[in-house]
C-alpha positions in Angstrom: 81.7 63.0 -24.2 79.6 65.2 -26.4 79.0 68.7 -24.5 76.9 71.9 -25.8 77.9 75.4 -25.4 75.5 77.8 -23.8 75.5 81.5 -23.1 76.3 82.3 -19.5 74.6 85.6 -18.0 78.4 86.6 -17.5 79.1 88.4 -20.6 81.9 87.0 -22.7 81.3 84.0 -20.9 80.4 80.2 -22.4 80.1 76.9 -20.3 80.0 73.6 -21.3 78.0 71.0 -20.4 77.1 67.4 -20.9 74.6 66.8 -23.4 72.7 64.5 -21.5 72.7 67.5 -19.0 71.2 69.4 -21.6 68.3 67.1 -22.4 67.4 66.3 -18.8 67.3 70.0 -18.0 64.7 70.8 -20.6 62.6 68.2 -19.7 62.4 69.7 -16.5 60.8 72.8 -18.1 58.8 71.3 -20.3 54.7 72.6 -19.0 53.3 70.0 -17.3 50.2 68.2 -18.6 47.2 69.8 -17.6 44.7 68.7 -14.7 41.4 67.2 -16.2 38.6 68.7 -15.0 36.2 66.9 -12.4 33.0 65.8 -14.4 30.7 67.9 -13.7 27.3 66.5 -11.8 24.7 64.7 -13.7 21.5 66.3 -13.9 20.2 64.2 -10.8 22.5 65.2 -8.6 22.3 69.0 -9.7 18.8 69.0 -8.6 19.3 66.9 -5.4 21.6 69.6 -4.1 19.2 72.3 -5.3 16.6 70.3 -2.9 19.0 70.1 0.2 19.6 73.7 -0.3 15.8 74.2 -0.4 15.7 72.6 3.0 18.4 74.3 4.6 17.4 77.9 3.1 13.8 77.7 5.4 13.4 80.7 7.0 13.1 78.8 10.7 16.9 77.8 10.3 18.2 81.2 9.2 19.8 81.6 13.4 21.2 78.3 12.7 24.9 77.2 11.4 25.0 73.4 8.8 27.7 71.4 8.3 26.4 68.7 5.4 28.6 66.2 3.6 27.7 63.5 1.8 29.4 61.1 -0.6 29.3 58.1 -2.7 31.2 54.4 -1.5 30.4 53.5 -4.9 32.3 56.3 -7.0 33.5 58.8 -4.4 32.0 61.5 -5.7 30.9 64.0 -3.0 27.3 64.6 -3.8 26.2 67.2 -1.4 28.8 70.0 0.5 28.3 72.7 2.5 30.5 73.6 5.3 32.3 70.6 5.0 35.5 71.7 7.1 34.0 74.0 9.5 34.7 72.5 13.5 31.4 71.9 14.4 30.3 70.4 18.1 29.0 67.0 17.1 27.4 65.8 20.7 27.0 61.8 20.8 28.2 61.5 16.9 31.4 61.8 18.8 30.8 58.0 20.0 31.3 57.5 16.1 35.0 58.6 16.6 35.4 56.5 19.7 34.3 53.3 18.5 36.0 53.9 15.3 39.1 53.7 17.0 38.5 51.5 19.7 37.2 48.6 17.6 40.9 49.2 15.2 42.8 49.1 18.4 41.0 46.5 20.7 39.5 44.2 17.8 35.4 43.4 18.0 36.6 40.0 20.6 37.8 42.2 23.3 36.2 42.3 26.5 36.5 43.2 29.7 37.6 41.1 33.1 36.5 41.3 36.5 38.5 39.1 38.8 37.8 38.4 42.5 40.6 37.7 44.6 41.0 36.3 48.0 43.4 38.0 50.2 44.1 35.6 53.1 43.7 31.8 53.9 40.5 29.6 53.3 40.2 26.6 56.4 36.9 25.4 57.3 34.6 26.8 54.6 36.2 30.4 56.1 38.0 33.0 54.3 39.9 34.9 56.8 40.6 38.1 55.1 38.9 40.4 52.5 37.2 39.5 48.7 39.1 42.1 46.5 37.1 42.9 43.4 39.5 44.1 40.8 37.8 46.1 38.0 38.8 46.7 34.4 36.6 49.1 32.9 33.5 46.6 32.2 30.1 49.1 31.7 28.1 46.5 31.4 27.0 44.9 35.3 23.6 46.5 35.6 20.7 44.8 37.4 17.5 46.8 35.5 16.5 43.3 33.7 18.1 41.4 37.2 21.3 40.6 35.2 23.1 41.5 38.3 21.2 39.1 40.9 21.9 36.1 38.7 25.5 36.8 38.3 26.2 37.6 41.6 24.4 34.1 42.7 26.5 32.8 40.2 29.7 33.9 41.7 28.0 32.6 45.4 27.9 29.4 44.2 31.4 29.5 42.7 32.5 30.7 46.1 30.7 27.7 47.8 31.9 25.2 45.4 35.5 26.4 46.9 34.7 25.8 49.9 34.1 29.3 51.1 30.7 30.2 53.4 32.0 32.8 54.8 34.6 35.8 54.5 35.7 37.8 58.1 37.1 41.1 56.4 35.3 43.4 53.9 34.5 43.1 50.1 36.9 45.6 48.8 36.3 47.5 45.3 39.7 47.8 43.5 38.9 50.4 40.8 43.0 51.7 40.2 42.9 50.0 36.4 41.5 53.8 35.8 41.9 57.1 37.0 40.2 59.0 39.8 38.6 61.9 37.2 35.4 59.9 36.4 33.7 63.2 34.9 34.4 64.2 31.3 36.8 68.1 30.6 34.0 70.4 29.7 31.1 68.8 31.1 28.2 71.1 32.2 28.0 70.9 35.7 23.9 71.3 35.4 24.1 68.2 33.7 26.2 66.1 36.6 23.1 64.9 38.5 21.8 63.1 35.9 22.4 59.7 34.8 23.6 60.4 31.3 26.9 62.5 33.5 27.7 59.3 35.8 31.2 59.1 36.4 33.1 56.4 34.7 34.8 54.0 37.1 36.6 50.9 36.8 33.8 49.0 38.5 30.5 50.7 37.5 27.2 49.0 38.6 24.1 50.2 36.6 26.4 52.8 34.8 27.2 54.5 38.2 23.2 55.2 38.6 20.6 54.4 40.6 16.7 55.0 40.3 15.2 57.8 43.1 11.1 56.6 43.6 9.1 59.9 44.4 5.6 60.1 46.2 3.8 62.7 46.9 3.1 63.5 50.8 -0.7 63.0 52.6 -1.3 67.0 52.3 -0.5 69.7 49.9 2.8 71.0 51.3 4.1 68.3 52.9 7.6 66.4 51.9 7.1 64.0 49.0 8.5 60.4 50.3 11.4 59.1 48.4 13.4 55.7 48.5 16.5 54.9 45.9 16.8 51.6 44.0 18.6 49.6 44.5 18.9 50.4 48.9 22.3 49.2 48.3 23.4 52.7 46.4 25.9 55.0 47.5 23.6 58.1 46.5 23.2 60.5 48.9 19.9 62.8 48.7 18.8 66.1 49.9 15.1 66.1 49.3 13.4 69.3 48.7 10.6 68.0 46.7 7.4 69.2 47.9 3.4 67.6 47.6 1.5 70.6 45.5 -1.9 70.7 44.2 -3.9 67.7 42.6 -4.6 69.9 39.6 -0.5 71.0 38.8 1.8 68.8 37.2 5.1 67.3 38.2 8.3 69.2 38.3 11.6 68.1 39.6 15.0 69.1 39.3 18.3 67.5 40.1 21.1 69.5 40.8 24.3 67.8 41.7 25.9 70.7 43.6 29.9 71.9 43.4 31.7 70.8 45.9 28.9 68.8 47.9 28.1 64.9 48.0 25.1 63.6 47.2 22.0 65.1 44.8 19.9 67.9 45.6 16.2 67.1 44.1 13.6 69.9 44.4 10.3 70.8 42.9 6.5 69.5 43.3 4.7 66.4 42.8 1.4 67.0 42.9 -1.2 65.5 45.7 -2.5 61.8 44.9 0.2 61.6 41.9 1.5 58.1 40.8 5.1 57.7 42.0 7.7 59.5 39.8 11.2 57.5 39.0 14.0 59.8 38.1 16.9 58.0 37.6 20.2 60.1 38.6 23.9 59.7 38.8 25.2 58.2 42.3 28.3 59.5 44.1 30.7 56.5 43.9 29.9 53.7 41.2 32.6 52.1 42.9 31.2 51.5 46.0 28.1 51.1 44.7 29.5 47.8 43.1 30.7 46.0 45.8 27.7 47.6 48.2 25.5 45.1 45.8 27.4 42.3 45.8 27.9 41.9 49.4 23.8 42.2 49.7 24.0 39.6 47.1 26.5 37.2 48.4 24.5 37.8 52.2 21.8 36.9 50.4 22.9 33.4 48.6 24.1 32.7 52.2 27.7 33.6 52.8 28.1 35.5 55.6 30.3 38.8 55.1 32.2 40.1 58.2 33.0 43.3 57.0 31.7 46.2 55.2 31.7 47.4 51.3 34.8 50.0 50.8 35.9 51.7 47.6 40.2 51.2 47.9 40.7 54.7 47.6 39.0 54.8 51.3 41.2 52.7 53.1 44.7 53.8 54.9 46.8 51.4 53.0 45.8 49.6 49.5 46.0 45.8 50.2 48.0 43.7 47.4 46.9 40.3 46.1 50.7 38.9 46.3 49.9 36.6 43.5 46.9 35.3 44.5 44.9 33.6 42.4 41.6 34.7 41.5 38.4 32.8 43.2 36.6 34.4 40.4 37.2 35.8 37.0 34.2 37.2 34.5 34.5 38.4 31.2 32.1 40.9 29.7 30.1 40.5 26.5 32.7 41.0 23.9 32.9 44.8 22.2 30.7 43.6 18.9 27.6 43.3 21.8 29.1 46.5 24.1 28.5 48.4 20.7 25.1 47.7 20.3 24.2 49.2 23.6 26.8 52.3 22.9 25.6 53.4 19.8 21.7 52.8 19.6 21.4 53.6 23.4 23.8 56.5 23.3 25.1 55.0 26.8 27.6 57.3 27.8 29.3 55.4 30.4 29.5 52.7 28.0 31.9 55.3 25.8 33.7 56.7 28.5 34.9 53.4 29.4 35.5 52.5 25.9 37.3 55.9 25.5 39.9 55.2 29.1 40.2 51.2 28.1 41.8 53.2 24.2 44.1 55.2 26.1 45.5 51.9 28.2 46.5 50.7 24.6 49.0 53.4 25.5 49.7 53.1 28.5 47.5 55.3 30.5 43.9 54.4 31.0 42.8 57.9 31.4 41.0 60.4 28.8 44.3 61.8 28.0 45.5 58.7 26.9 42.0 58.0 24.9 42.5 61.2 23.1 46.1 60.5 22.6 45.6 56.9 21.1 42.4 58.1 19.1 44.6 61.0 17.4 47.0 58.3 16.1 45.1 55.6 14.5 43.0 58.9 13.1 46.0 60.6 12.0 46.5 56.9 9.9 43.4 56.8 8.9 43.9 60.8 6.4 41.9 62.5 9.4 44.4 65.4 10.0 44.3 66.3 14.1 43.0 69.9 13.1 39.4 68.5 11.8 39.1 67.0 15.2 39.0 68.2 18.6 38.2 64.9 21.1 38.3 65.4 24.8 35.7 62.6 25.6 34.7 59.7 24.5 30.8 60.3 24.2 30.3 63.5 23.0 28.8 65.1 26.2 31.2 68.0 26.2 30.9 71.1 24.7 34.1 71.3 23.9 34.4 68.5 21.4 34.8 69.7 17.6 34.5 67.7 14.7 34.2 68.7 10.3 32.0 66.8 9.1 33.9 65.8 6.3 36.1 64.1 9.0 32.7 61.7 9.8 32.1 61.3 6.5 36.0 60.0 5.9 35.9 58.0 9.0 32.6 56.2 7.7 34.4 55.4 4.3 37.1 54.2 5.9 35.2 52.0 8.5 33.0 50.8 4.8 36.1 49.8 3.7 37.7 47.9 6.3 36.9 44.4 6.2 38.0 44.3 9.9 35.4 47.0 11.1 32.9 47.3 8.5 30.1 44.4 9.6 30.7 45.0 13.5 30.4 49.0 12.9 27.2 49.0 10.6 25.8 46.3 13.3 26.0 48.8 16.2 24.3 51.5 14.0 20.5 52.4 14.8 18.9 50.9 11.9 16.0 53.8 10.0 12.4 52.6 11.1 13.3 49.2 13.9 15.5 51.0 16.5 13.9 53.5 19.1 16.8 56.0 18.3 15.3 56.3 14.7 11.8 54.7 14.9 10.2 58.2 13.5 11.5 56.6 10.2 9.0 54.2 9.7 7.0 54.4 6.6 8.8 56.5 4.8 11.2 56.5 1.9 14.0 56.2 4.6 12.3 53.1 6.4 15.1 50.7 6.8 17.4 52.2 4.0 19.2 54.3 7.6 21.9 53.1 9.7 23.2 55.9 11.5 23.8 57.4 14.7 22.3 61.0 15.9 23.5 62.9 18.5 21.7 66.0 20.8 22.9 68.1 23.3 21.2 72.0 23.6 21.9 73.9 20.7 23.5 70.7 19.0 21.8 68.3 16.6 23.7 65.3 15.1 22.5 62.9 12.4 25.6 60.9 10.4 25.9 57.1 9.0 24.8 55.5 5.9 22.3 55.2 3.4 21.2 53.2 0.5 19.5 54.8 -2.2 16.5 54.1 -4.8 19.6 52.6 -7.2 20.6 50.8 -4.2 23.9 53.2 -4.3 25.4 53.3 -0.5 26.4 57.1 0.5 27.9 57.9 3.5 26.4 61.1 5.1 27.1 63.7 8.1 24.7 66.3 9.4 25.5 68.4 11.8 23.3 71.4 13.2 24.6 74.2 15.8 23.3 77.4 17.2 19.9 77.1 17.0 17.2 78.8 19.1 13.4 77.1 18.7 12.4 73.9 19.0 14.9 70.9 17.6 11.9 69.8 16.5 12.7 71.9 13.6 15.9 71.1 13.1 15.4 67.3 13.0 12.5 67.8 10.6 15.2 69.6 8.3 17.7 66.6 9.2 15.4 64.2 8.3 13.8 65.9 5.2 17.5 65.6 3.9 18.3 62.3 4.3 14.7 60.8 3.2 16.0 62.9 -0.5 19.0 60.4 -0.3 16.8 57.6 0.5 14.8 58.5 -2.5 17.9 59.8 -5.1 18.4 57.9 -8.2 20.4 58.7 -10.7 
């Protein structure tokens, strides 16, 4: 074996060593190739960040702290940055995070199942024994349009086609395939009489709201008269609305009080009004559930014996014992729950979403949500200290997002084949959808698909955009700590991407 001598430190000292030894150590310490410089930006896109800038230097946004990222799908190049991994509270363009995840984990098919069970015998068109409706999560049962009344007749008839006229026990709402903690960690409590703060149940009727009618009284001072659609609701109301002059204007609050049931409304109507409809968050979407489907089934002529109850109300949880169902209903699948989630910003609609992630877990609770979301995330580059999730919609203030984590959950979503079409589907679409309708006619007019976001202080704009060369960019914009009108801020939101609308290089 050839060997070379070389000088130890030790004086009077020489080692030898294999030449190959030799030549693979001074490889090692040859320099390394230098890094090639990024290009730097073309011309276009010097000036189209000197035009953002412009925007976000206005003096009426000085109070107020900008996350921005924006980058090509085409070439990756990030076109626009500023504060692009600063936590920022994102308000609904956290649903962007849940449905991200949801639709890798559950697959666009999935839906939801309702099953109701009979829990006794059936002998002479007579079920002796209760209905037990078993929930899984679906946010979808609402009767505004009526959709309720025809299913429910639906599921009459079903029952009658059995056999079954009439049932001696109670229609019992079976709600266990989620936890008890409906409300979201770090929701304002201000916010919980309203129906954007319903609790999230495994059976939810008219995502756990109901409508209050309010009319002003005969005489200036007197109680205005209320009555709750649909009479079947669980809410309970303390009404301390009062008739005020002809010539002042309406003003009511709803305060869903600590520790009390029921919704405390107060304020003035005034005298010879129109009625007022303020649509609020009822106690127990549970019972609220099966309180309209026993009107319902009354109504399509089977008798009920026994009243609505919510499980967790009764003594001892009854147990199908392998019953099988009388009834089982499957929700729209999650392509069509999407629609409504994203350009409605239905909160409910996430929540669920947000619980039905975490049973891919094992637990269909938030914590199990956050836990699953992390993972697929985590798989996805997004590292878990550029996101802070505690709900599924967004509704908490303590929710924290960068938004070059939106921005790299959008490009991967683009470049999913599995979630791309269903994702960009769901999207409010610049100039057609009510969420971004103030787009129409202008350079932004069906070149958006994007969801926004809005909570106090909070303003949210991120999705996609197609440029004047018909280049796709994916975009976040996200606005916090701002005193004035959001007026102002979505003018400044909107000014920004209607220059990407308009870019060409």
């Amino acid at each position: 074996m050839r060997t070379a001598v070389l000088p130890s430190r030790r004086a009077g000292l020489t080692v030898c060593f294999p030449i190959a030894f030799v030549v693979a150590l001074a490889a090692c310490r040859a320099p390394r190739p230098a890094v090639r410089p990024a290009a730097p930006p073309s011309r276009a896109v010097v000036q189209l960040r000197r035009d953002i800038n412009a925007v976000l230097a206005a003096p009426a946004l000085a109070s107020s702290f900008w996350g921005v990222v924006v980058k090509s799908l085409k070439t990756d190049e990030t076109i626009y940055s500023v504060n692009h991994n600063k936590l920022l509270m994102p308000a609904s363009n956290m649903k962007i995070v849940t449905l991200a995840a949801a639709a890798d984990r559950l697959g666009w098919d999935y839906t939801y199942e309702t099953r109701v069970v009979g829990l006794g015998s059936i002998e002479g068109g007579t079920l002796t024994g209760d209905l037990l409706v078993v929930g899984s999560g679906d946010p979808s049962l609402d009767d505004w349009d009526g959709a309720a009344t025809r299913l429910f007749a639906t599921w009459a008839d079903q029952l009658k086609a059995m056999g079954v006229t009439s049932v001696t026990g109670q229609i019992i709402g079976d709600d266990n395939a989620f936890d008890d903690d409906g409300l979201g960690f770090g929701w304002e409590w201000t916010d919980l009489g309203a129906a954007f703060a319903a609790r999230t149940s495994a059976l939810q009727f008219n995502e756990g709201s109901a409508q209050v009618i309010v009319v002003p009284g005969r005489a200036v001072g007197d109680p205005a008269a209320m009555t709750i659609n649909p009479t079947t609701s669980s809410l309970v109301i303390r009404n301390l609305v009062r008739t005020s002059d002809s010539a002042t204007s309406m003003a009511i609050e709803r305060r869903r009080l600590p520790g009390r049931e029921g919704i405390e409304l107060r304020g003035s109507v005034p005298l010879g009004g129109t009625p007022v409809v303020q649509t609020v968050a009822v106690d127990n979407p549970t019972l609220s559930f099966v309180a309209a489907l026993r009107a319902a089934l009354v109504a399509n002529g089977i008798q009920i014996g026994g009243p609505a109850v919510d499980i967790d109300d009764l003594p001892a949880a009854p147990a199908p014992n392998g019953a099988a169902p009388l009834i089982t209903y499957r929700s729209p699948p999650l392509s069509e729950l999407a629609a409504t989630l994203m350009k409605l910003s239905q909160n409910q609609f996430a929540e669920a979403l947000f619980r039905t992630l975490g049973s891919s877990e094992g637990r269909a609770t938030a914590d199990g949500g956050r836990t699953a979301a992390r993972a697929i995330l985590q798989g996805w580059g997004i590292a878990p200290a550029a996101l802070t999730q505690v709900d599924g919609s967004g509704l908490s203030r303590y929710n924290y997002v960068t938004p070059e984590s939106l921005v790299a959950i959008l490009v991967h979503i683009n470049r999913d084949e599995r979630l791309r079409a269903g994702f960009e589907a769901a999207l409010a679409v610049a100039g057609s959808d009510e969420a971004l309708a103030r787009f129409k006619g202008t350079a932004g007019d069906g070149k958006i698909l994007a969801k926004n976001g809005s909570m106090t202080s909070v303003r949210a704009l991120s999705g996609y955009v197609t440029t004047g060369d018909g280049e796709a960019l994916a975009f976040s914009i996200l606005a916090n700590n701002f005193e004035g009108p959001a007026s102002t801020i979505i003018s400044a939101m909107d000014a920004i991407v209607i220059k990407l609308a308009a870019f060409t290089r």
